[in-house]
C-alpha positions in Angstrom: 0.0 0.0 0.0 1.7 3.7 -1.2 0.9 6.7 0.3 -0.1 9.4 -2.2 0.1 13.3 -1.7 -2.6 15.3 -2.3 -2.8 17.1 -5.2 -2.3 21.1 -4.8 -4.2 23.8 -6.2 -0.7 24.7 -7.8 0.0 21.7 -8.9 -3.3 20.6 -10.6 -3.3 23.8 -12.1 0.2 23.0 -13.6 -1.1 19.5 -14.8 -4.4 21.5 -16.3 -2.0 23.7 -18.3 0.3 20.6 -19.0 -2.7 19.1 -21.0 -3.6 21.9 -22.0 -1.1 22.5 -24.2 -0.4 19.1 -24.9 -4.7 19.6 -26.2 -5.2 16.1 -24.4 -8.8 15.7 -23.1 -10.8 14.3 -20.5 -12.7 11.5 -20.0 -15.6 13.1 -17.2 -16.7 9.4 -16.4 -13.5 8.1 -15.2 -11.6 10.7 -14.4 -14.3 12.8 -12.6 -16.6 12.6 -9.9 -19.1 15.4 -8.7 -18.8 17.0 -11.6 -20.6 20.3 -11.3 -21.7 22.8 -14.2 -24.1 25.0 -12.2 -21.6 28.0 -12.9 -20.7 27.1 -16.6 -22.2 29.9 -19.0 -23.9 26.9 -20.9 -24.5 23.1 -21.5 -25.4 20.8 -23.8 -26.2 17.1 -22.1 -27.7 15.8 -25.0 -27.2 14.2 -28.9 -29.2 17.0 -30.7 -30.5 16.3 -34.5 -33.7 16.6 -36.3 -34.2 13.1 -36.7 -33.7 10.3 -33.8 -30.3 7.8 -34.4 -32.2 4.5 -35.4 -30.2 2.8 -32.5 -29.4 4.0 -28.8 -28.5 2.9 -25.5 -30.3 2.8 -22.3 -30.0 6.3 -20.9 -29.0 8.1 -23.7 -30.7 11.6 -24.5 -31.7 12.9 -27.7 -33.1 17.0 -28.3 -35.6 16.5 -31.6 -35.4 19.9 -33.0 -38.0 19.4 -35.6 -40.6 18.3 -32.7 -43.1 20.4 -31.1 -42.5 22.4 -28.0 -42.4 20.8 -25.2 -41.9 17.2 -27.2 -38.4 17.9 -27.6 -36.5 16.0 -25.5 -36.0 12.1 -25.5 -34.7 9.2 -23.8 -33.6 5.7 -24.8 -35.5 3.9 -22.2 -34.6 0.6 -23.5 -32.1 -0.8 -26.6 -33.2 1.3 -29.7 -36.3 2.8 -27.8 -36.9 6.5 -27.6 -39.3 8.0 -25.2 -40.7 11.6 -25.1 -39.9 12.7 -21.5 -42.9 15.5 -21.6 -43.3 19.5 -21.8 -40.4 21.1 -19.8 -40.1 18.1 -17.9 -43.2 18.2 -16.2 -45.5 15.4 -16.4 -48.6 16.1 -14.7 -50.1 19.0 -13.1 -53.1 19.2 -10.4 -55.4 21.1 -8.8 -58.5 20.5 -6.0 -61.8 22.7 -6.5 -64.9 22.7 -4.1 -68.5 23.6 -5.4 -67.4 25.1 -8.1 -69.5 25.1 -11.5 -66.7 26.6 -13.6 -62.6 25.8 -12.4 -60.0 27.7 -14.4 -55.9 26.5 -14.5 -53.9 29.2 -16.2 -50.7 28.2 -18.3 -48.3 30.2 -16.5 -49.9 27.9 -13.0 -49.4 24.4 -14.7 -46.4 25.4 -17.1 -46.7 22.6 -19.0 -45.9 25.0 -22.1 -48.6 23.4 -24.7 -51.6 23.5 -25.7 -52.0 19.4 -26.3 -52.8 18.7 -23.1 -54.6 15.5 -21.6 -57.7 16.8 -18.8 -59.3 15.2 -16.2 -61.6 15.2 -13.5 -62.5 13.2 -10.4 -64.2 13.8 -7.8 -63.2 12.9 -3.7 -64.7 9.8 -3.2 -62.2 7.1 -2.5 -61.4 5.7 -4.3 -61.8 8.5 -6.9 -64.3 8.2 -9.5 -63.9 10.0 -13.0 -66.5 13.1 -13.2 -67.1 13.8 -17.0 -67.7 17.9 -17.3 -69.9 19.2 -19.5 -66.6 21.3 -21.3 -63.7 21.8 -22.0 -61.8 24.7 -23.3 -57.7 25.2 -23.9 -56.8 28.4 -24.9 -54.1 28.1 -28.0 -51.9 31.1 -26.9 -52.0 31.4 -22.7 -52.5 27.2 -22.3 -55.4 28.1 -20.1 -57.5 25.7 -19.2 -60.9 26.0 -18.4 -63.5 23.6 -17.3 -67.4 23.3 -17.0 -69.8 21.5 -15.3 -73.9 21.5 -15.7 -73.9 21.3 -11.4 -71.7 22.4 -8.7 -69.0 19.7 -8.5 -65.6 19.4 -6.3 -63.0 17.2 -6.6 -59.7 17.7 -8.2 -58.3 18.9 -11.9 -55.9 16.7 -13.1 -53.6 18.2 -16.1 -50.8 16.1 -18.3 -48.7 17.3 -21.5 -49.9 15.1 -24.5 -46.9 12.9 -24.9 -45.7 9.0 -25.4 -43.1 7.0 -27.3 -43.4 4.7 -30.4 -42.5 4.9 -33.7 -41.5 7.9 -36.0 -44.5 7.7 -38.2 -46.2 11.3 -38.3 -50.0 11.0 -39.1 -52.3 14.0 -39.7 -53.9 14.8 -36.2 -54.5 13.3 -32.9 -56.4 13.7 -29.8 -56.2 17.5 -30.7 -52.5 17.6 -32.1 -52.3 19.1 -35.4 -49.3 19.0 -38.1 -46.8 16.4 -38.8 -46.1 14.6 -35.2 -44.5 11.5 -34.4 -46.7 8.7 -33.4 -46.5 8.3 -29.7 -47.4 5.0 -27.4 -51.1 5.6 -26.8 -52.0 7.1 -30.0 -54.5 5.6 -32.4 -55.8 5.8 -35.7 -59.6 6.2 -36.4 -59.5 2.7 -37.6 -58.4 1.4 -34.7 -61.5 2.9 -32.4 -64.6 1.7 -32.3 -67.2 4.0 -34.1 -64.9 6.3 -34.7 -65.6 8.3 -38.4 -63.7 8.7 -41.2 -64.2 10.2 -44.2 -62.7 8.2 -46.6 -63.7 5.1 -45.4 -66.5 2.8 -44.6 -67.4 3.6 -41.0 -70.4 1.1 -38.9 -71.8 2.2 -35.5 -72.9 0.1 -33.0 -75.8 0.6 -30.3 -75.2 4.0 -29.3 -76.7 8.0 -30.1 -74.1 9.4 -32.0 -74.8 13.3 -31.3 -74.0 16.1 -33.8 -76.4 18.5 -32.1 -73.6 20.3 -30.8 -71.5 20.7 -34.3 -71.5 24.2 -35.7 -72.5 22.2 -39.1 -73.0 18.4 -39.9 -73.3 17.1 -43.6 -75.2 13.7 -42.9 -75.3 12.4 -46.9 -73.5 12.5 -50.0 -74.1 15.6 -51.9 -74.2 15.9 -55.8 -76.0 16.2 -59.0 -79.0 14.4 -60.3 -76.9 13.1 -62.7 -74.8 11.7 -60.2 -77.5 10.1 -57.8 -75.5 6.7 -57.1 -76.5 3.4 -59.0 -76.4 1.3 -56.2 -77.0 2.4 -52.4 -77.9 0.3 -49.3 -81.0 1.5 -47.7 -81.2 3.7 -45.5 -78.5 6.2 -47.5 -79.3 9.2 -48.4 -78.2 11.9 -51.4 -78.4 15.2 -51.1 -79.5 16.7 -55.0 -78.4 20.1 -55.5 -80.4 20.6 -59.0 -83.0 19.4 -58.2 -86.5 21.7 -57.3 -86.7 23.2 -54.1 -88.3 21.1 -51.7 -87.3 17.9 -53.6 -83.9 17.4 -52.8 -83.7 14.7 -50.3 -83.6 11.5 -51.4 -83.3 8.2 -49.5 -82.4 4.4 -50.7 -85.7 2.7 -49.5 -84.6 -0.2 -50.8 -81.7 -2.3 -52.1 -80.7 -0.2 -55.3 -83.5 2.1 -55.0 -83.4 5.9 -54.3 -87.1 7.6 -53.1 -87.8 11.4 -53.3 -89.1 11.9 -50.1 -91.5 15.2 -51.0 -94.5 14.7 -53.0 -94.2 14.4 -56.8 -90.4 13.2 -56.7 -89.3 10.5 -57.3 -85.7 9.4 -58.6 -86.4 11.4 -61.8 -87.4 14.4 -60.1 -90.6 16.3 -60.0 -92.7 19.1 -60.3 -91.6 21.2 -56.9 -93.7 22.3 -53.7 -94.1 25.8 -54.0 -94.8 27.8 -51.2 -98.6 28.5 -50.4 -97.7 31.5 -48.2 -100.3 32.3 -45.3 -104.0 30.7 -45.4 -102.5 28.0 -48.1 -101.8 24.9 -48.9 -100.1 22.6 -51.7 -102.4 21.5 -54.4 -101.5 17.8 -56.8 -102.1 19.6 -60.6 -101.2 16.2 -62.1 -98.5 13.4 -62.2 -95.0 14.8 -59.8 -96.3 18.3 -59.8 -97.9 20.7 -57.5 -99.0 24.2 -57.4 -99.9 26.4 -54.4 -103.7 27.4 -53.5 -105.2 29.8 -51.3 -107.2 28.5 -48.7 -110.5 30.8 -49.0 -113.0 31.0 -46.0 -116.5 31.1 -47.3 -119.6 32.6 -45.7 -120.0 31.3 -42.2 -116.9 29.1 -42.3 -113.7 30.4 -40.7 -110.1 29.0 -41.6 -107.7 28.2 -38.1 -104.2 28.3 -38.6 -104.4 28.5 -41.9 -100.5 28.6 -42.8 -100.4 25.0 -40.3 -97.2 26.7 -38.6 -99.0 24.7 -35.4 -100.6 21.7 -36.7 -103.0 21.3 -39.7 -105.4 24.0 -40.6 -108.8 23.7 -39.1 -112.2 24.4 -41.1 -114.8 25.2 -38.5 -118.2 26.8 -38.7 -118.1 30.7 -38.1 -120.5 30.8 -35.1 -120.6 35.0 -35.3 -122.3 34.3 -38.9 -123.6 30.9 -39.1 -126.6 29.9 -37.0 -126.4 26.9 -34.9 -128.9 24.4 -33.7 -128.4 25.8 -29.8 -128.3 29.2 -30.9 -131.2 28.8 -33.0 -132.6 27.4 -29.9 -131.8 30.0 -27.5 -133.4 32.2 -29.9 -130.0 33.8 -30.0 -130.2 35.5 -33.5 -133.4 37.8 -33.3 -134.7 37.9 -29.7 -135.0 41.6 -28.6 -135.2 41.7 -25.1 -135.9 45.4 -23.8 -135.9 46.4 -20.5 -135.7 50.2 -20.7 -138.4 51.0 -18.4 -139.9 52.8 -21.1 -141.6 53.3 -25.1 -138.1 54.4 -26.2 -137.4 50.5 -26.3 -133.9 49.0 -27.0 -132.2 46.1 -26.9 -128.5 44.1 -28.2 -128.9 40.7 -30.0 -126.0 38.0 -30.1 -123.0 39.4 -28.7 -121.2 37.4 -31.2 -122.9 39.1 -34.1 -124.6 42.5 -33.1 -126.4 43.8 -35.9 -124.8 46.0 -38.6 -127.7 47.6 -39.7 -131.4 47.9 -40.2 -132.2 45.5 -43.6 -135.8 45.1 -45.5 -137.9 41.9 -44.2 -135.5 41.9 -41.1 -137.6 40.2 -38.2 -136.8 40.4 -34.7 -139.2 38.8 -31.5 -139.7 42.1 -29.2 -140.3 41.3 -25.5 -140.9 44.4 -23.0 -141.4 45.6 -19.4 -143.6 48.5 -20.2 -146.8 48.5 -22.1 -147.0 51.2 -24.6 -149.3 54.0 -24.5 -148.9 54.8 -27.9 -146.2 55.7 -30.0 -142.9 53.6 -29.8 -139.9 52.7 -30.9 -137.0 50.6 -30.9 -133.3 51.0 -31.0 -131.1 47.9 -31.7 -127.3 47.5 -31.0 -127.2 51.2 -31.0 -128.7 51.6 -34.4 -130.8 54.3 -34.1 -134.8 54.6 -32.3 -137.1 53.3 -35.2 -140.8 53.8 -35.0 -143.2 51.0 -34.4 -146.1 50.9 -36.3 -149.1 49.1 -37.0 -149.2 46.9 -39.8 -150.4 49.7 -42.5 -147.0 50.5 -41.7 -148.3 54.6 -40.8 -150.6 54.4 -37.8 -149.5 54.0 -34.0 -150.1 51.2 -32.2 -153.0 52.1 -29.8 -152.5 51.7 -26.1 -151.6 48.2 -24.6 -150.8 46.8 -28.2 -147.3 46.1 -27.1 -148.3 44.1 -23.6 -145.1 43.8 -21.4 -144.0 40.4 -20.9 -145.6 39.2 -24.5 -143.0 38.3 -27.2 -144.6 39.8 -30.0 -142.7 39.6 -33.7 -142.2 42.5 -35.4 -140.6 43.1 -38.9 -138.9 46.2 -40.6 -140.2 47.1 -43.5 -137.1 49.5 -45.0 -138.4 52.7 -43.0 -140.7 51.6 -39.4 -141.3 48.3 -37.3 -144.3 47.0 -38.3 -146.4 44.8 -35.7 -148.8 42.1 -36.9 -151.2 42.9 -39.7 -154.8 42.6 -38.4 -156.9 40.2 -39.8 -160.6 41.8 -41.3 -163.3 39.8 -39.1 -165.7 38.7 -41.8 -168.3 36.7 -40.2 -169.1 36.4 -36.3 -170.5 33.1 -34.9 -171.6 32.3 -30.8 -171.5 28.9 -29.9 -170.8 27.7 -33.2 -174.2 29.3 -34.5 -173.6 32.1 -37.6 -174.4 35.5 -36.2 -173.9 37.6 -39.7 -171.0 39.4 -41.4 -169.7 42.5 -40.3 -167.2 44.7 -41.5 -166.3 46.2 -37.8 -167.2 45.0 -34.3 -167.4 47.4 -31.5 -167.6 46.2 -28.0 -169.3 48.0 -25.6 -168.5 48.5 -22.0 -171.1 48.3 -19.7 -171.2 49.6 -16.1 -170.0 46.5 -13.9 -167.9 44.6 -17.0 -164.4 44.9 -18.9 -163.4 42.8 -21.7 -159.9 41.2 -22.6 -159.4 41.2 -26.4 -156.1 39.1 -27.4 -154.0 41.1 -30.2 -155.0 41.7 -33.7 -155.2 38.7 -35.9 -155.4 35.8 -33.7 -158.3 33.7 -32.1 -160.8 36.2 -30.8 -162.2 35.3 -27.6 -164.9 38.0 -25.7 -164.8 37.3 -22.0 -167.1 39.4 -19.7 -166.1 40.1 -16.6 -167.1 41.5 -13.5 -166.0 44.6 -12.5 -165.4 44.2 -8.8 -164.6 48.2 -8.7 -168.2 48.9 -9.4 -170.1 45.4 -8.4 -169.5 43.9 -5.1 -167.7 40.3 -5.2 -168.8 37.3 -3.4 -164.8 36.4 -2.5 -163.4 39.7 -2.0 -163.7 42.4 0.2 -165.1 45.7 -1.4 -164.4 49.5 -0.7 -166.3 52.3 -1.8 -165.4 55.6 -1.9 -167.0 58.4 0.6 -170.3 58.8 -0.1 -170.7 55.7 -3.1 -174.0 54.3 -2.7 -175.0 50.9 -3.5 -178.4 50.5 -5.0 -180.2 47.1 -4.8 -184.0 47.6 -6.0 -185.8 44.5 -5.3 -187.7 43.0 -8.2 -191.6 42.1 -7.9 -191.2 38.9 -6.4 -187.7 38.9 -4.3 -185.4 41.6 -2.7 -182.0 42.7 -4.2 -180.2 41.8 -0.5 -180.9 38.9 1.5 -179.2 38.0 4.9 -179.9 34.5 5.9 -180.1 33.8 10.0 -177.0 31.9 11.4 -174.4 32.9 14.4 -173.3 36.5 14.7 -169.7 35.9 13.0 -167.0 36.0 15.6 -164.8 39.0 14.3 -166.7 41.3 13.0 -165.7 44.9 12.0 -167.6 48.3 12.8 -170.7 48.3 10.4 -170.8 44.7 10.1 -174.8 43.8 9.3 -175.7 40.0 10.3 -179.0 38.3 11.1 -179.0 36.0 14.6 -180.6 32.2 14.8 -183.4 34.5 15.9 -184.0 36.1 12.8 -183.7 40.0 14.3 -181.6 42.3 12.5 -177.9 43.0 14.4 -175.2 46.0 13.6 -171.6 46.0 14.7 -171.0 49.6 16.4 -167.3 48.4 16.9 -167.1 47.1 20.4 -170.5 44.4 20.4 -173.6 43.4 18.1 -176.3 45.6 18.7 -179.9 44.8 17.6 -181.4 46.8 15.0 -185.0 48.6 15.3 -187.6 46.9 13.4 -191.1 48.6 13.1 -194.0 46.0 12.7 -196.3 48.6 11.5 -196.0 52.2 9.8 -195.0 55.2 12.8 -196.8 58.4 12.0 -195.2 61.2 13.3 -196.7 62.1 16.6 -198.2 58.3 17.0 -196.4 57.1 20.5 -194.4 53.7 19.9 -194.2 50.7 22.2 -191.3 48.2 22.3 -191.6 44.7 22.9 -189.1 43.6 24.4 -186.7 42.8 21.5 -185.6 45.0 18.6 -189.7 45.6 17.8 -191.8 48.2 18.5 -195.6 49.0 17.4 -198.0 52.1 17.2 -199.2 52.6 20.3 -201.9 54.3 22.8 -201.6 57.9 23.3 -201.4 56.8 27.1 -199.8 53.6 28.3 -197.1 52.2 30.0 -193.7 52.7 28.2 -194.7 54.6 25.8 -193.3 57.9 24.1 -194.4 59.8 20.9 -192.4 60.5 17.9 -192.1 64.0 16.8 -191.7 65.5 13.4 -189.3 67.3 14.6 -188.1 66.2 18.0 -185.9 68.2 20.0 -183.5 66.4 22.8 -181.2 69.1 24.8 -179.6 66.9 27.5 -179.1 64.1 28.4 -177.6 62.3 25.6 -179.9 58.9 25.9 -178.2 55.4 24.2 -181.3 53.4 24.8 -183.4 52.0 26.5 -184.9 48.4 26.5 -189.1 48.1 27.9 -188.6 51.3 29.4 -191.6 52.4 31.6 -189.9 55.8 33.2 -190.9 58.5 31.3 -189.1 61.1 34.3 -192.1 63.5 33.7 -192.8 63.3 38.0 -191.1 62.2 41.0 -193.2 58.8 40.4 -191.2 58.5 37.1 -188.5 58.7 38.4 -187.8 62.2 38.9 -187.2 64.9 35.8 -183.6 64.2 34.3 -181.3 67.6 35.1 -179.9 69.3 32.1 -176.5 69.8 33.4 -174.9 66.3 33.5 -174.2 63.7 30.7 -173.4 59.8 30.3 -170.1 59.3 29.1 -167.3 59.2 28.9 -167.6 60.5 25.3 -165.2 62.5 23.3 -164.9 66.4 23.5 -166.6 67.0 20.1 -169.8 65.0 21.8 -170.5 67.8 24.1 -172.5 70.8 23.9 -170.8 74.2 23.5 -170.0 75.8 26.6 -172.0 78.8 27.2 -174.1 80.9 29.9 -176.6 78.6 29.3 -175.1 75.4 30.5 -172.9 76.7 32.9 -172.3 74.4 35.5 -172.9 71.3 33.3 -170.7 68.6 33.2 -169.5 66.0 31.5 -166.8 62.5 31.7 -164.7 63.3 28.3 -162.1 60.1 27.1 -159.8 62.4 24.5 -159.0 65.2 26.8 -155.0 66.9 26.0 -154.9 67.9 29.6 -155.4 66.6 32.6 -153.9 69.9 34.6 -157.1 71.3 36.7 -158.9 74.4 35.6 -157.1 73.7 32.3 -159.3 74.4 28.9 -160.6 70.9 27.4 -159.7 69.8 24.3 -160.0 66.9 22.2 -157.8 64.8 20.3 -155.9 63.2 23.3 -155.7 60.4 25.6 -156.6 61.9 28.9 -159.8 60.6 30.7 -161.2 63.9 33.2 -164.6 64.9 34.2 -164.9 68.4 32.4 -167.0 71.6 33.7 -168.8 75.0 31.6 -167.6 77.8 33.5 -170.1 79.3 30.9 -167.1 80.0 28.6 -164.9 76.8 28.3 -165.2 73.2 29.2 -162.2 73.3 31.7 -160.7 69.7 33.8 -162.4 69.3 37.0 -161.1 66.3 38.1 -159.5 63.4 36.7 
C-alpha cells in the first residue's frame, strides 16, 4: 500500500496547463466525480438532430429539433427505444376545486408549455371516481384551461402534457394535435377505435346516439347532381341533390338499389316542386310529380284556423258570429230583442257574437218588454238608431196596450218603421158555433159593472165578460167604496135585491158589520158588540107614541100607556144624551117616574166633540170626556188626546175638574 500526496491547487493547475497545451482531453466518467456545471455559461447534455439515431442505449438523450415544444426531449429507455420525457419536464399537473361550476388553471400555473394537453376530472370519493364535465376549453396562446360542469361539482383537476413514445410515423392529427407529429405510445388511428368516423372510409356504428347536435354544421349524406345520384346504395343512405326543385332534394335508398324522393311528386327522376302556399294556403297535386300552391278561402259562415299550419293542420270550422247553430237557434240567439228600458223608447242588443250591422228590409226580430205602450214607440237595436213601431199599414201608432209587457210579439222592418202584426178583417161572427152575420167592424161596448180582454190583432178572438169588482161587489173579495158611493139594490116584484140568511153572529166582525142572529132580528156591529137593529112591525106616524116589545120591535101605540113615548116630526132632545133604553116604563115626567132628568150632567165618557158648547146657558154642566189633552185642573178641554177627566162649563170653556 503507497501513500499518495494530495494534489495542490498549484500543482493541478500546472497538470491542467500541461494538458492543455499538450490539447489532451478528459474523460468526465473516469476521471471525474461530482462534476458540477451549475456555474458554466452553458450546457449541452444531450445528442441534438432533427431526426432520432435509429439505435441508442439505455439512458442516452436525444433533443428533436424538428418536434413540437415541449416534445423535444428524448430518452432511450430501453435498446433502440426512444421516449418523449414530456413538456419542460413536467408530467402532470393538479389542482383541487370545491363547489365550483366553472374551475380555471392558467398556463403560467401548470407550465406545461402546450396546448396538447390531456384533462381530467375526479371527484373525492375514494377511491376517486372519473367526473365527465360538460366542457372543456384550452386556450391556443396562454394554455389556459378552463373547465365546465352542468352542477356544482368538487374534486380535483388533473392536467398532463400530451406525450408518449413509439415509432417515428407522423400522421395527420390526434387527440387534438395538429401538423406532422411523431406517433407516440397511446396514439390511435380512427380505424383502430370503435365508431370512430372517417371520411374516406366505410365507418359502422354500434348501439349508441351518435350526437351532432352540438357541431357548428353536420353534412349527414353524400351531396351531388341528379346526374350523379348513385347506381347502387344500401337502404337507408341518403343523397343530397343540389339541382334538383326546391323542396325535392332529399332523397333516400328505400330499398336495395332504389333511391325515393321523399316530397310529394319526386321520385328518382325528379318532380314538379312544392311551391310555397304562403299564409292561409296549402299545396295543391295539378297532375302526375307536380304541385302548385292554393289559397285556402274562407267562405260565408266558415272560418279558416291556422291556416299557414305553422302549429298543426289548418282547421275548417263553422263561423259561429255568422252561421246559426242548432243551440243558438234554440236559444233564440239570432233575433230575440229583449228590452228592458223601463220605457216606449225601447232597446235592446242581440247575439253578442254578431250585433247587428244595420237595419235591412224583411229583417224580423221577437220584441219582449217591461212597459206597455201608451202609444207611439220605438225601438233602437245595438245602438242603431230609435225606429218607429207601427201598426201593420205601416203609418198608424199602435194604440195603447198593443205592445203588452211580458208578451214576445214579432215584429218586422219594413225598409223605414217596425211594423207589428197585420190585423186580420173579421168577416163573419158566430156564438157557440151558430152564424151570427157578417160584419165589416165590431165594437164592444163596455157596460157599467164589466171589462173585456181582447187578445192582439189577428189571432183567435175570444170575448170574455167580466165582472167589475170596482163597481159590483164580489162574493170572494172584500169591497171599498169611496166616501159617499151608494150601493143601489131595487128588489124586483117577487124577491129583494139583498138577503141576509139567520145563522151565528160571525166572531170577528168589523164596525158596520150587518148579520141576522138564529133568531132572525136584525144585528149591527157599532165596533165594540152586536147591537140589535130597530124593526117597526107597522108604519110610525109622526106624533103616534111607539111601544117596544121587548126585542128590537116596536108598534104604534096608545096615546097613554105604560112605556110609551111619541115621535115627533121634529123632535128636539137638549140633554141628556140617551143610548137606549130596552121596555122602558120611566118617562121622568114626575117624581113617580123617576124624577125629571137635570140638564147639566151627561153619560159618558164621550169624546170632546160630543159635548154641547159651553155657554151661559149650560154653565155648571158637566161631562166624563175620554180624548181630553190635559189633565192639569182648571185647564181648557180639548180633544184629540188620551186623557180621561170629568170636564165643567164655566159658561165659557169646558175646563178639567177632576181626573
Amino acid at each position: 500500500m503507497s501513500l499518495q500526496k494530495p494534489v495542490t491547487r498549484w500543482g493541478l493547475a500546472a497538470i491542467l496547463a500541461m494538458h492543455g497545451a499538450a490539447q489532451t482531453r478528459l474523460d468526465l466518467r473516469t476521471q471525474t466525480k461530482s462534476v458540477d456545471f451549475s456555474g458554466a455559461s452553458s450546457t449541452k447534455p444531450s445528442q441534438v438532430g432533427a431526426t432520432l439515431p435509429a439505435s441508442c442505449t439505455i439512458g442516452q438523450t436525444f433533443l428533436d429539433t424538428s418536434a413540437q415544444a415541449g416534445q423535444n426531449l428524448y430518452i432511450c429507455t430501453a435498446a433502440n427505444v426512444w421516449t418523449v420525457q414530456g413538456a419542460n419536464g413536467v408530467p402532470y399537473y393538479a389542482m383541487n376545486f370545491t363547489s365550483a361550476t366553472t374551475v380555471t388553471v392558467p398556463g403560467a400555473t401548470h407550465q406545461l408549455g402546450t396546448a396538447n394537453l390531456f384533462v381530467a376530472v375526479y371527484d373525492t370519493e375514494s377511491p376517486a371516481v372519473l367526473v365527465e364535465p360538460d366542457r372543456v376549453n384550452i386556450n391556443p396562446t396562454t394554455y389556459d384551461v378552463t373547465v365546465d360542469f352542468a352542477a356544482a361539482q368538487s374534486g380535483t383537476v388533473l392536467i398532463s402534457a400530451a406525450g408518449g413514445g413509439g415509432g417515428n410515423n407522423a400522421i395527420a392529427s390526434v387527440f387534438g394535435r395538429l401538423g406532422a407529429i411523431r406517433a407516440q405510445t397511446g396514439d390511435y388511428t380512427a380505424a383502430q377505435i370503435t365508431n370512430a368516423a372517417q371520411t374516406n372510409a366505410s365507418n359502422a356504428f354500434v348501439g349508441g346516439i351518435q350526437d351532432f347536435s352540438g357541431a357548428a354544421h353536420t353534412l349527414p349524406a353524400k351531396v351531388g347532381l341528379m346526374a350523379s345520384v348513385p347506381a347502387t346504395c344500401t337502404t337507408g343512405e341518403m343523397y343530397f341533390a343540389t339541382d334538383a326543385n326546391p323542396g325535392q332534394n332529399w332523397f333516400y335508398c328505400t330499398s336495395a338499389n332504389t333511391w325515393t324522393a321523399q316530397i310529394i311528386g319526386g321520385g328518382g327522376s325528379g318532380g314538379g316542386g312544392l311551391p310555397d302556399p304562403g299564409a292561409n294556403g296549402l299545396v295543391a297535386r295539378i297532375g302526375s310529380n307536380a304541385t302548385q300552391s292554393r289559397v285556402l278561402t274562407a267562405g260565408p259562415g266558415i272560418t279558416v284556423i291556422n291556416g299557414n299550419g305553422d302549429s298543426g293542420n289548418p282547421i275548417i270550422a263553422l263561423n259561429t258570429a255568422v252561421g246559426l247553430t242548432n243551440a243558438s237557434a234554440q236559444a233564440n240567439k239570432p233575433w230575440f230583442c229583449n228590452s228592458s228600458t223601463g220605457n216606449t223608447t225601447y232597446a235592446c242588443s242581440l247575439s253578442a257574437a254578431a250585433p247587428l250591422g244595420a237595419y235591412s228590409a224583411g229583417q224580423c226580430v221577437d220584441l219582449l218588454v217591461d212597459t206597455p205602450n201608451t202609444g207611439a214607440a220605438t225601438l233602437n237595436i245595438d245602438g242603431l238608431g230609435a225606429t218607429p213601431i207601427k201598426i201593420g199599414d205601416g203609418v198608424t201608432d199602435p194604440m195603447a196596450n198593443e205592445i203588452i209587457a211580458g208578451r214576445q210579439t214579432r215584429i218586422c222592418y219594413d225598409g223605414s218603421v217596425f211594423r207589428l202584426p197585420t190585423a186580420l178583417g173579421m168577416t163573419s161572427v158566430s156564438v157557440n158555433g151558430a152564424a151570427q152575420g157578417a160584419f165589416s167592424n165590431l165594437n164592444l161596448g163596455t157596460p157599467s159593472g164589466l171589462n173585456w180582454q181582447v187578445v192582439p190583432n189577428g189571432q183567435t178572438l175570444n170575448l170574455t165578460p167580466m165582472l167589475d169588482s170596482a163597481t159590483v161587489p164580489s162574493l170572494v173579495a172584500s169591497n171599498t167604496y169611496t166616501a159617499g158611493a151608494k150601493q143601489s139594490m131595487s128588489p124586483s116584484t117577487t124577491t129583494a135585491g139583498l138577503n141576509l140568511s139567520s145563522a151565528t153572529l160571525p166572531s170577528a166582525p168589523v164596525l158596520g158589520d150587518l148579520a141576522t142572529d138564529p133568531s132572525g132580528n136584525l144585528n149591527w156591529y157599532n165596533g165594540t158588540s152586536w147591537q140589535l137593529g130597530t124593526v117597526a112591525d107597522a108604519a110610525l106616524m109622526a106624533g103616534a107614541p111607539i111601544v117596544g116589545d121587548g126585542t128590537n120591535h116596536v108598534n104604534v101605540g096608545s096615546t097613554t100607556g105604560s112605556g110609551s113615548f111619541v115621535m115627533s116630526s121634529v123632535p128636539t132632545i137638549i140633554n141628556p144624551v140617551i143610548t137606549g133604553f130596552v121596555n122602558a116604563t120611566h118617562n121622568h115626567s114626575n117624581a113617580a117616574n123617576g124624577g125629571a132628568i137635570a140638564n147639566t150632567a151627561f153619560s159618558g165618557p164621550v169624546t170632546v166633540s160630543s159635548l154641547p158648547a159651553c155657554s151661559s146657558s149650560i154653565e155648571g154642566s158637566r161631562g166624563a170626556v175620554s180624548d181630553s189633552t190635559t189633565n192639569t185642573w182648571g185647564a181648557t178641554v180639548t180633544g184629540g188626546g188620551s186623557d180621561h177627566v170629568l170636564a165643567y162649563c164655566d159658561g165659557t170653556n169646558w175646563t178639567v175638574a177632576a181626573k
